[in-house]
N, C-alpha and C positions, 0 to 999 in steps of 0.2 A: 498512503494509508487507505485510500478510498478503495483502489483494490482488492487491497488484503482483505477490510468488511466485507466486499462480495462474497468471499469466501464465506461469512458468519451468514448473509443472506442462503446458501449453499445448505448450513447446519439447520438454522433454522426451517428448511422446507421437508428434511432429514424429520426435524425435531414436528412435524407438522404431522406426517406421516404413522407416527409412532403414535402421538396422541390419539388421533382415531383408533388406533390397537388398542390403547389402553379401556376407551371408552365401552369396547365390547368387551370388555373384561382381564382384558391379558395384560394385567397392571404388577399382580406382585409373585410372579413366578418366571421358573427359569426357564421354564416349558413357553410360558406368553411373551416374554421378552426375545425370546430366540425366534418367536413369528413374528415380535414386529420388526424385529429385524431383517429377518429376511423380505418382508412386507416393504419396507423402507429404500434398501438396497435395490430391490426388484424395479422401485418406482423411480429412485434416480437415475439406475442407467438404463433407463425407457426414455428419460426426458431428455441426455447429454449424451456428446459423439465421445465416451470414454468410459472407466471402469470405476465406479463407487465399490470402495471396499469400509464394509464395519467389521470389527474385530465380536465383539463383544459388547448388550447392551445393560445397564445396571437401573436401579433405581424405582422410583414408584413413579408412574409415568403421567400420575395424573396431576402430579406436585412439581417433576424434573426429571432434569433425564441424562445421563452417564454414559457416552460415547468413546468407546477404547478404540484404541490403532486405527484411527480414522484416515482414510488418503482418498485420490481422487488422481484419476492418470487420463492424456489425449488417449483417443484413439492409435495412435502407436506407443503407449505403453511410457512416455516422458511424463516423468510427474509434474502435478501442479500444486497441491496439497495433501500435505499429513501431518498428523498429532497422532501421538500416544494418548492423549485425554482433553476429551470437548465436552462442559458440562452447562448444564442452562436450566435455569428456574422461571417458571412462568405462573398462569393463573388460568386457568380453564375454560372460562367463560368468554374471556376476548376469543380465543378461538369460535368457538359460535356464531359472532356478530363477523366474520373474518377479517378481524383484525389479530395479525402477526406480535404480540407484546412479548418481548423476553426481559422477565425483570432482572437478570444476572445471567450473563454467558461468560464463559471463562475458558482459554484454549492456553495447552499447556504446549511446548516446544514447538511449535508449528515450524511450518519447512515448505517455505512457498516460492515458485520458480514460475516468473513471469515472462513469455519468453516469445518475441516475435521476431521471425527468419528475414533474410532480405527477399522481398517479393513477394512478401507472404503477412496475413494476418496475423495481430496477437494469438496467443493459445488459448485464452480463456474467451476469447470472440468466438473463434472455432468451435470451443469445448460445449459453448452454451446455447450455440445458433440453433434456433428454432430447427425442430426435424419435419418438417410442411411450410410452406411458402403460402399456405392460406391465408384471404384477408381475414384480420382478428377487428371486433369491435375495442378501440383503446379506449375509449369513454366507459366501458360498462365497468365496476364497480363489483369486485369479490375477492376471495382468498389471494393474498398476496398485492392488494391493492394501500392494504397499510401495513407498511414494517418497521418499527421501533426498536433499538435493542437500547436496554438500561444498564450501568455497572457492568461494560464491557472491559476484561483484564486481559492482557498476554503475556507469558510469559516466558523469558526466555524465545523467542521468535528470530527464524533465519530465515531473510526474501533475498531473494535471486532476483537481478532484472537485466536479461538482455535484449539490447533491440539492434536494428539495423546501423552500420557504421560504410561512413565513403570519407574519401580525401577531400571532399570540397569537387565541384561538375568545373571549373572556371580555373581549373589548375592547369597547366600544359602537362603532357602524359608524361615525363620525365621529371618534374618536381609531385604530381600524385604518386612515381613510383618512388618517391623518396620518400614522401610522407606516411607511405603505406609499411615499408621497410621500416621507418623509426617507430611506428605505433607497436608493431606487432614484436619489434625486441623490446620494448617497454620502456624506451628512450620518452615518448610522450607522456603528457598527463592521464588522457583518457586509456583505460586499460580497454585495449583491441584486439580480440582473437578472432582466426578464419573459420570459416565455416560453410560448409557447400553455399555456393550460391554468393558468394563474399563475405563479409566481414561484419563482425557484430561490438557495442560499445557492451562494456559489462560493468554493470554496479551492483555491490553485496552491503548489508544492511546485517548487522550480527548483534547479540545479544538483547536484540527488541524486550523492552519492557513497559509498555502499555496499558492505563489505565483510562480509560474513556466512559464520561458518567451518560450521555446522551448519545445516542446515532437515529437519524431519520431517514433509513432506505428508500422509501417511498411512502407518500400520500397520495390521492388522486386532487387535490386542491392546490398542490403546490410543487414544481419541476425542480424544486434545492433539495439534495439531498442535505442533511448537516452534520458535521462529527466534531464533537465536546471533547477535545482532548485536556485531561485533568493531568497526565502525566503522561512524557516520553522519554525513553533512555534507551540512547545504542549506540553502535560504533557504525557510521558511515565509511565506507569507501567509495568516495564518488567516482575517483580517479583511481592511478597508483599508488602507492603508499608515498606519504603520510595518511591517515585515516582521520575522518572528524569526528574525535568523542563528544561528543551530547548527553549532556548530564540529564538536562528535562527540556521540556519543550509544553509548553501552554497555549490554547488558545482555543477557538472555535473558526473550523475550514469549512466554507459553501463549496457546492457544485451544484450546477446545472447541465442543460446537455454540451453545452459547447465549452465551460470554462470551469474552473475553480478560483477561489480567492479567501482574501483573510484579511483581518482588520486588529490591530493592538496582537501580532501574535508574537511572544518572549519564550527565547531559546537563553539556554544556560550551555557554556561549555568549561572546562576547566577554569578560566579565569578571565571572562568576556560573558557580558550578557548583553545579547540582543533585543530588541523589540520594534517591532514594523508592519506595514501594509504589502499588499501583493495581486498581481493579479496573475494567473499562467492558463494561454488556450490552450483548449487539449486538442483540437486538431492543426493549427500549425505548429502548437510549441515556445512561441512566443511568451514572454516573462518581462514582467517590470514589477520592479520591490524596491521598496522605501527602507531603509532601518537606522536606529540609531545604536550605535556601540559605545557604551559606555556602560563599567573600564573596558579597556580593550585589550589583549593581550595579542601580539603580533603571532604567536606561537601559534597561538588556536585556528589560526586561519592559512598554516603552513599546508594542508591538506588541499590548498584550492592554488598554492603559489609557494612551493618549498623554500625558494629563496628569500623570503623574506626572512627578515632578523627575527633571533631569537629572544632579545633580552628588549624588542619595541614595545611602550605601551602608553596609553592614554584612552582618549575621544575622537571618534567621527562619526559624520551622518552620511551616509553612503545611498546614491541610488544608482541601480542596475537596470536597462533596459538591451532584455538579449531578444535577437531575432531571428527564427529559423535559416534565414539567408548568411548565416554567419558572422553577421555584423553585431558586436554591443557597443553598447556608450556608460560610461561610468562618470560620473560625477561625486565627488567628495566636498563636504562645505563641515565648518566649524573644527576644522583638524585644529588636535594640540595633541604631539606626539613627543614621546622622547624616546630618540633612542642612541644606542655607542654615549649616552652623554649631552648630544644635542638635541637641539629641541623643532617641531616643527609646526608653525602654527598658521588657520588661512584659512 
């Protein structure tokens, strides 16, 4: 999710741009909105190695502001974002002291594809990499040094995430060519497709519905971003199918520059509800999570391990600690399971 916000970080500098239009007048006509538009558009893709397109701008610009068929593409023309409708309400006067406050941003089917090659950068690293290598002072303090978004909604939302995939380096070449053969007919878990340069792992993310009362992009006093999640519901496919429906999802996720984590965060799924601790680095990858399931239903968690039973159900407290080198460790404590009839308890 922390991603995807970047993208509202994206609107908002959109939504920055325009207000200066508005302030010299070109607030409630179709004639001023069509310059800030262009005014707007002009100033993103000056800043980004890709193509900002605005459809059409609405609204009274000194109140809010109405963004149609919005996208955003690499420099070869691969999308990264689009909505048919990005709307955001704000207050006039934070902009002056530059501080970035959107009191309600609201993004309607968005369609976001996250997407890093083997050998190669994320797209959105690429997309946004500085166009000068000049030293910048990071201490100094202006536009863009505080950004807030309030009564963040999405609706309807599709993220794409492909990154780099291998067989594991520690395989002999004749079980990596077997591991590579079984991923890519979809014999494995992880769904594996080729692509110059080799292979990429792909996860889809569908029906996002998103309600987030707090987001802290940036302060200069403090390196945590934070995101309030009030409500989440989608369909994951982490793997192959089965898929994990997620009814809601609650909680509040930190990051900083090296990690993200969470503390009390509660997942609902059809008939399992979770709640737990976690920590994940973003640069190795590395993951340990605490959670307690309780009730459990075996079903809900067919998406991570199909074979399990369908009619299991009860309690456990489960911890996972997974490690970029391919090794996890799982531990279960407090099992009381039943399933076929018998029971399992420990």
């Amino acid at each position: 999710m922390w991603k995807i916000l970047k993208i509202a970080g994206i609107t908002i500098a959109a939504i920055a741009l325009l207000v200066i239009g508005a302030i010299l007048g070109l607030t409630n006509t179709d004639f001023g909105r069509e310059r800030v538009r262009r005014i707007a558009v002009s100033a993103m893709n000056k800043s980004i190695h890709g193509t900002t397109r605005i459809g059409r701008v609405d609204g009274d610009l000194l109140r809010g502001i109405t963004l149609r068929d919005v996208s955003i593409t690499d420099s070869a023309g691969a999308p990264f974002f689009a909505s048919p409708l990005v709307q955001a309400r704000y207050t006039l006067r934070n902009f002056f002291s530059k501080h970035i406050i959107i009191d309600a941003l609201g993004i309607t089917k968005p369609s976001v594809v996250l997407d890093r090659k083997p050998g190669a950068e994320w797209n959105f690293t690429t997309l946004f990499a500085r166009a000068d290598s000049t030293t910048k002072d990071t201490s100094a303090r202006g536009f863009g040094s505080w950004i807030t978004l309030h009564n963040v909604r999405m609706t309807d939302g599709h993220i794409l995430v492909r990154m780099p995939w291998t067989p594991g380096d520690s395989l002999p070449k004749a079980a990596r060519d077997s591991v590579v053969r079984e991923a890519l007919a979809g014999k494995a878990r992880q769904r594996v497709v080729e692509v110059a340069g080799g292979y990429q792992d792909v996860m889809e993310f569908g029906s996002v519905q998103a309600a987030l009362p707090h987001v802290r992009l940036a302060d200069p006093d403090s390196t945590t971003r934070v995101f309030q999640i009030g409500s989440l519901a989608m369909t994951a496919a982490l793997f192959n199918p089965p898929v994990a429906d997620v009814r809601d999802l609650r909680g509040t996720i930190y990051m900083s520059t090296d990690s993200l984590w969470f503390r009390g965060l509660a997942a609902a799924l059809p008939n399992t509800q979770l709640r737990g601790d976690g920590t994940y680095m973003l640069g190795s990858g590395d993951l340990q999570a605490s959670f307690r399931a309780a009730p459990l239903a075996l079903v809900d968690l067919r998406f991570a391990y199909p074979r399990l039973p369908a009619n299991g159900s009860g309690s456990v407290d489960l911890t996972a600690a997974m490690r970029h080198e391919g090794e996890s460790d799982y531990v279960a404590r407090n099992i009381d399971l039943t399933v076929d009839g018998g029971t399992l308890r420990g």
